[in-house]
Backbone as CSV, one residue per row, in Angstrom:
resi,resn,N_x,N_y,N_z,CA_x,CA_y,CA_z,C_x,C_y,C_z
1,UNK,-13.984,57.497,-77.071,-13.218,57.100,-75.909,-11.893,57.872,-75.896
2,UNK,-11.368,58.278,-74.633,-10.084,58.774,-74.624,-9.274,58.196,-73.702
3,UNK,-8.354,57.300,-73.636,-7.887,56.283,-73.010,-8.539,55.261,-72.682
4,UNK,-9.541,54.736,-72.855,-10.272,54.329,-72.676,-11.711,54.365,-71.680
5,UNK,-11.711,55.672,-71.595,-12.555,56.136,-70.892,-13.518,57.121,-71.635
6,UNK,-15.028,57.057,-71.494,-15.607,58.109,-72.225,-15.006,59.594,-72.740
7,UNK,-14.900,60.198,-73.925,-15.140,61.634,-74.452,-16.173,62.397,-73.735
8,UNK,-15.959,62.564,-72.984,-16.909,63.257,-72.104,-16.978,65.197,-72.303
9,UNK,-18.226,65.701,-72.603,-18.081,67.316,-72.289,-17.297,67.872,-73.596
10,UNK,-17.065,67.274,-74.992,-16.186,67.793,-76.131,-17.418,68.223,-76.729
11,UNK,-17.370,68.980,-77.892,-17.666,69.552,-78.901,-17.469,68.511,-79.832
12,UNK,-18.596,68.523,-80.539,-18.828,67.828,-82.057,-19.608,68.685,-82.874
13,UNK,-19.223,68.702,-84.056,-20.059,69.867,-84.934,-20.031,69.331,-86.209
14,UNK,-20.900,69.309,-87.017,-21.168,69.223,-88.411,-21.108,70.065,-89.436
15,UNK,-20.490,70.076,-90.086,-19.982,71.347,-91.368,-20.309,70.886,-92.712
16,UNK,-20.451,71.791,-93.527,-20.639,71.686,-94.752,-19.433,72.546,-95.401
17,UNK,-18.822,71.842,-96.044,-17.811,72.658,-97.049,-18.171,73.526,-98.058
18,UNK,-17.949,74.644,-98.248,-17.838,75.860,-98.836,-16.486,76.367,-99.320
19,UNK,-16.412,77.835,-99.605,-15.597,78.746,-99.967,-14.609,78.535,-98.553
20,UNK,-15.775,78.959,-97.480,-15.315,79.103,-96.276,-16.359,78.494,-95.769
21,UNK,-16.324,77.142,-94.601,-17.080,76.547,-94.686,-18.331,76.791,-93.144
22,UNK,-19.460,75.912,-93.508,-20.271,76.421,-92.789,-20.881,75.537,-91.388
23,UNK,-20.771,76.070,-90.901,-21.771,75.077,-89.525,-22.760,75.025,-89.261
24,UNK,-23.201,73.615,-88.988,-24.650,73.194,-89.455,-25.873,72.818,-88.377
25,UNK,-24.138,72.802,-87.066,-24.691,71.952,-85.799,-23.815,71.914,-84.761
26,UNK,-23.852,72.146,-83.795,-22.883,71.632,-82.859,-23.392,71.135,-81.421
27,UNK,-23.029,70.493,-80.754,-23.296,69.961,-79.098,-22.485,69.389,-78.984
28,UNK,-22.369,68.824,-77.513,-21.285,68.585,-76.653,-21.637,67.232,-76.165
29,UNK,-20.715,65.979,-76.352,-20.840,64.662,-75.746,-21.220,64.327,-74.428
30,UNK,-22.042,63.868,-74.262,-22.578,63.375,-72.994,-22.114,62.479,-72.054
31,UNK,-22.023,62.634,-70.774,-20.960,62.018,-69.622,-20.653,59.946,-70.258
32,UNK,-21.304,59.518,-71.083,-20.977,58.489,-71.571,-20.123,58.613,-72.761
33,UNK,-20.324,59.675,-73.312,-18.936,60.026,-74.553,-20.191,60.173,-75.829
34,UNK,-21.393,59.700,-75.640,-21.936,59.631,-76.984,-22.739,61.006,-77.164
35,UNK,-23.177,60.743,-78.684,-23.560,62.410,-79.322,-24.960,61.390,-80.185
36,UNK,-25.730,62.307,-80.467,-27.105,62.231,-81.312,-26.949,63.333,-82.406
37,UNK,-26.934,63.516,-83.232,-27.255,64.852,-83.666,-28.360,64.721,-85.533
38,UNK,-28.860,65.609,-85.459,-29.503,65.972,-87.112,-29.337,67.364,-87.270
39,UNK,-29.624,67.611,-88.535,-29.571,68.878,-88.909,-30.073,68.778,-90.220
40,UNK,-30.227,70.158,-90.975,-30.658,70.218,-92.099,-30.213,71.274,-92.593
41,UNK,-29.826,71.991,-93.627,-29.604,72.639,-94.179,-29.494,73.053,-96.048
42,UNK,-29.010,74.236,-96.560,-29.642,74.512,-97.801,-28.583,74.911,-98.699
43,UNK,-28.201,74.405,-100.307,-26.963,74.553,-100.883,-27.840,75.315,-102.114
44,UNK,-27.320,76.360,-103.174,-27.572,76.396,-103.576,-27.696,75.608,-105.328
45,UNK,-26.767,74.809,-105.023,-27.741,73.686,-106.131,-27.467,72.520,-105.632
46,UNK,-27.725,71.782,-106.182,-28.094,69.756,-106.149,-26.839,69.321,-106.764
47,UNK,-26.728,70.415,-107.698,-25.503,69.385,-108.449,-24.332,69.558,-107.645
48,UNK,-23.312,68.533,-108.133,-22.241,68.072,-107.136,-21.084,68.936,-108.240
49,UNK,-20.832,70.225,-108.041,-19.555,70.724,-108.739,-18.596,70.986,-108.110
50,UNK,-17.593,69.772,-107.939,-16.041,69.629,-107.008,-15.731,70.918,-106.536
51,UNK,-15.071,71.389,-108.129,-14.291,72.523,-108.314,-15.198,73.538,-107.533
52,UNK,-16.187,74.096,-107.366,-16.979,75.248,-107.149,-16.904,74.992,-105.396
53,UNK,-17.141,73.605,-105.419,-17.952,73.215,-103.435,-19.238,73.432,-103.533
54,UNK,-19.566,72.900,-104.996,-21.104,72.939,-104.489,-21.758,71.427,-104.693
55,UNK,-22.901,71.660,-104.098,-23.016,70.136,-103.379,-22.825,69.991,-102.025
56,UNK,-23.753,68.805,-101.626,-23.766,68.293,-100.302,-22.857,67.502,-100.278
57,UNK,-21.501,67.776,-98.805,-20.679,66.820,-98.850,-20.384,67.442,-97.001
58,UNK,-21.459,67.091,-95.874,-21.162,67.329,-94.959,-19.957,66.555,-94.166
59,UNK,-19.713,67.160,-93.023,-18.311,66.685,-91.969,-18.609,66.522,-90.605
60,UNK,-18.262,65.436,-89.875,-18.626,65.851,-88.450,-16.733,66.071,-88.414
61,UNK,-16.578,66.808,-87.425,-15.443,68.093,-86.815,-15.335,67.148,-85.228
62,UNK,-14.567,67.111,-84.736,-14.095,66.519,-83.516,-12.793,67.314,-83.273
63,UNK,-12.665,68.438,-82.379,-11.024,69.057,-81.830,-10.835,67.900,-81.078
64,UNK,-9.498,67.392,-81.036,-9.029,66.406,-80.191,-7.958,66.452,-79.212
65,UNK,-8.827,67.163,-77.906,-7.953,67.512,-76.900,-7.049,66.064,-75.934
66,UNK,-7.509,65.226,-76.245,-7.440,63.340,-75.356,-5.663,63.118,-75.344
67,UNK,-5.264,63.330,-74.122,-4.070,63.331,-73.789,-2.880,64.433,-73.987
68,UNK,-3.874,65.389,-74.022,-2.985,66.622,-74.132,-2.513,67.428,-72.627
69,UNK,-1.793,68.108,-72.466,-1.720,68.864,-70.867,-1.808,70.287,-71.327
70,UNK,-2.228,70.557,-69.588,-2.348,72.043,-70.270,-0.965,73.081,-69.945
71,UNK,-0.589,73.267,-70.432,0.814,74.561,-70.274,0.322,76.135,-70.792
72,UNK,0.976,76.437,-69.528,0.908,78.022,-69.524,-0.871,78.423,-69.484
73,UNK,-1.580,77.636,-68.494,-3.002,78.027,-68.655,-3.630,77.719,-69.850
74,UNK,-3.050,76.934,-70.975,-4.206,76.368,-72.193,-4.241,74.631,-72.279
75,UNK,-4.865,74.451,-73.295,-4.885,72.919,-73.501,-5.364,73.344,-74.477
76,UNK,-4.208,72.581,-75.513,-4.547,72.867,-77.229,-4.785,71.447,-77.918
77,UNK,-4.910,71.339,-79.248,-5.572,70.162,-79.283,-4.339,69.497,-79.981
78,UNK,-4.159,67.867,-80.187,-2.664,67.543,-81.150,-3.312,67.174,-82.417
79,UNK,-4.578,66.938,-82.561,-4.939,67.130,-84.468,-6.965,67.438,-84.002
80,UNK,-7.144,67.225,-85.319,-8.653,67.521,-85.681,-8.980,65.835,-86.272
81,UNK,-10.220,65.728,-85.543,-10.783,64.595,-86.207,-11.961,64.811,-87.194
82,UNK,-11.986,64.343,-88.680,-13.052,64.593,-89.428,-13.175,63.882,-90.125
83,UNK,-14.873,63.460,-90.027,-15.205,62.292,-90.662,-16.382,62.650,-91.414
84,UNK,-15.995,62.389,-93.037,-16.886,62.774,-94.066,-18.599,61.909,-93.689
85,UNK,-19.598,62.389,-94.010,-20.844,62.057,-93.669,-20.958,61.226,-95.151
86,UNK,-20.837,60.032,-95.342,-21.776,59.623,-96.590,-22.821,59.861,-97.349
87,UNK,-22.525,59.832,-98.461,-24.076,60.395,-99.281,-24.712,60.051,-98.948
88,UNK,-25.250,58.314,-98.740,-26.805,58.172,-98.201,-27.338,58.556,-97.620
89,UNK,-26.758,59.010,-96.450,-27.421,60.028,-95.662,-27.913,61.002,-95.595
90,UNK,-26.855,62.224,-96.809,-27.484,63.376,-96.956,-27.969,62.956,-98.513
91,UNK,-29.453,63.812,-98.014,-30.402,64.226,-99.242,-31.242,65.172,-99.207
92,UNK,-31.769,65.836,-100.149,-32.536,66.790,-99.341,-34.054,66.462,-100.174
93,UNK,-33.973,65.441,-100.582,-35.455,65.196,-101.381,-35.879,63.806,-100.625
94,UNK,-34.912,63.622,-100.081,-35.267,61.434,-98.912,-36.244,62.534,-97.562
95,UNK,-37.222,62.152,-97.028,-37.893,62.879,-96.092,-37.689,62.078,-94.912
96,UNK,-37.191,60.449,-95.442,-36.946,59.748,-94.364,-35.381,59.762,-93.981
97,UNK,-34.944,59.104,-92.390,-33.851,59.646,-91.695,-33.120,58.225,-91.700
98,UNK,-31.905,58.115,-91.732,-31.135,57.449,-91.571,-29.934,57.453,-90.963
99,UNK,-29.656,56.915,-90.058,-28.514,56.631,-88.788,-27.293,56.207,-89.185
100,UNK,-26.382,57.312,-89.356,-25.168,57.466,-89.391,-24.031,56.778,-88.169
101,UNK,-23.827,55.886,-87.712,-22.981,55.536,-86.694,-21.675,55.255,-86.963
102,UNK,-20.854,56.078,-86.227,-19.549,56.260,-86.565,-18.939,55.417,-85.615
103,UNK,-19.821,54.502,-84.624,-18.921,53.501,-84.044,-18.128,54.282,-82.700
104,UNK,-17.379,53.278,-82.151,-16.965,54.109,-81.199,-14.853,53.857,-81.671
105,UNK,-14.026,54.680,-81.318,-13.036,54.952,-81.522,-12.502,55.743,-80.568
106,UNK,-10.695,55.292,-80.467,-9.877,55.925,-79.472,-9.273,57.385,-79.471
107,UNK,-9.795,58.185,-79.115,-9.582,59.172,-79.691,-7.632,59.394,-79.688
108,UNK,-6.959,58.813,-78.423,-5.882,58.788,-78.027,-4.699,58.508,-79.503
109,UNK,-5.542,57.455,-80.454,-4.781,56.787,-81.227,-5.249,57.113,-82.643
110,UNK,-6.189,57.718,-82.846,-7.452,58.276,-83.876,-6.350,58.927,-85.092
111,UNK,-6.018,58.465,-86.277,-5.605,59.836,-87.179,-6.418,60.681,-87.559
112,UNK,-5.675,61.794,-86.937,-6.285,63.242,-87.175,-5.965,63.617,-88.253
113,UNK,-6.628,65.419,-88.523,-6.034,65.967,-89.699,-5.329,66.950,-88.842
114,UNK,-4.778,68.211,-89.488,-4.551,69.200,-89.654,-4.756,70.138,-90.133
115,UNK,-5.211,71.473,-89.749,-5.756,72.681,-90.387,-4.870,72.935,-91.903
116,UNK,-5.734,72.973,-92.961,-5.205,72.858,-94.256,-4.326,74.175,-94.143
117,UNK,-3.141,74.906,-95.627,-2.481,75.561,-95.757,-3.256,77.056,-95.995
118,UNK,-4.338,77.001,-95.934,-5.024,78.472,-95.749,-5.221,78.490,-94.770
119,UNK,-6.053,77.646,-94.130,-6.216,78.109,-92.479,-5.250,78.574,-91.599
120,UNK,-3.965,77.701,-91.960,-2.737,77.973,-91.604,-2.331,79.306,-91.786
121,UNK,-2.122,79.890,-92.912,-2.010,80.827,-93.390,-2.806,82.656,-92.834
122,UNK,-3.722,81.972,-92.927,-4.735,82.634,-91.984,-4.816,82.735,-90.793
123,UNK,-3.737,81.952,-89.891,-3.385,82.183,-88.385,-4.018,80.895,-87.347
124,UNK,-4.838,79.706,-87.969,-5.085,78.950,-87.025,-4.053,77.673,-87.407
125,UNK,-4.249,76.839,-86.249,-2.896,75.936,-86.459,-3.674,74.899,-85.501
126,UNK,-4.026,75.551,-84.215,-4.564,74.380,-83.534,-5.406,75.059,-82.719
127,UNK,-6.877,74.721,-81.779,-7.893,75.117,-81.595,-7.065,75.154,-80.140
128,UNK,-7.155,75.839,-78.964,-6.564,76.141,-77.813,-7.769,76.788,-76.913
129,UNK,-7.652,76.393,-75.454,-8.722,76.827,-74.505,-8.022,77.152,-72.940
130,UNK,-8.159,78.053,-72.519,-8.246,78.688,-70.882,-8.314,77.618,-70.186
131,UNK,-7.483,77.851,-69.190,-8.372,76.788,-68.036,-7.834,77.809,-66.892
């Protein structure tokens, strides 16, 4: 919801953390605000080594444009929403599927993150679009 009105037409994407991390999935919320999504994908090991990023430890990604204006022809976003996927969910040996529901939430009032100090570093700060 963004004021209380559907997320309508955003981007949602699912990532897997890496070195540099990877995308697994993405589509766009439907005129009611809601999203479906699965995916599958391949790590090269099982084991969970913090330090390395290896291991399954997917993200759904939300840019959070909801009450922003646009100046000078853009509309940038005021944080990132990301919400770690629970283990139960990911497995890659369970053949059966299980429904992740993240509920519904304001995006208006939502704590976001912020692009960590490499990304930063690396020149992104906040995701920005044309209009």
């Amino acid at each position: 919801m963004c004021r209380g009105r559907p997320y309508v037409g955003e981007m949602v994407q699912i990532w897997e953390p890496k070195i540099f991390d990877e995308m697994w999935s993405d589509q766009k919320t439907g005129v009611d605000g809601r999203f479906e999504m699965a995916t599958n994908g391949n790590d090269v090991t099982l084991v969970d080594i913090p330090l390395l990023n290896f291991g399954f430890k997917p993200y759904l990604w939300i840019n959070n444009f909801c009450g922003t204006e646009v100046m000078n022809g853009e509309r940038c976003t005021k944080n990132l929403v990301k919400i770690p996927i629970p283990e139960w969910y990911v497995n890659p040996c369970r053949p059966d599927v299980h429904i992740f529901d993240i509920g519904v939430f304001e995006m208006d009032t939502v704590k976001g993150e912020d692009y960590n100090w490499f990304e930063k570093f690396l020149g992104y700060g906040k995701h920005c679009r044309s209009y």
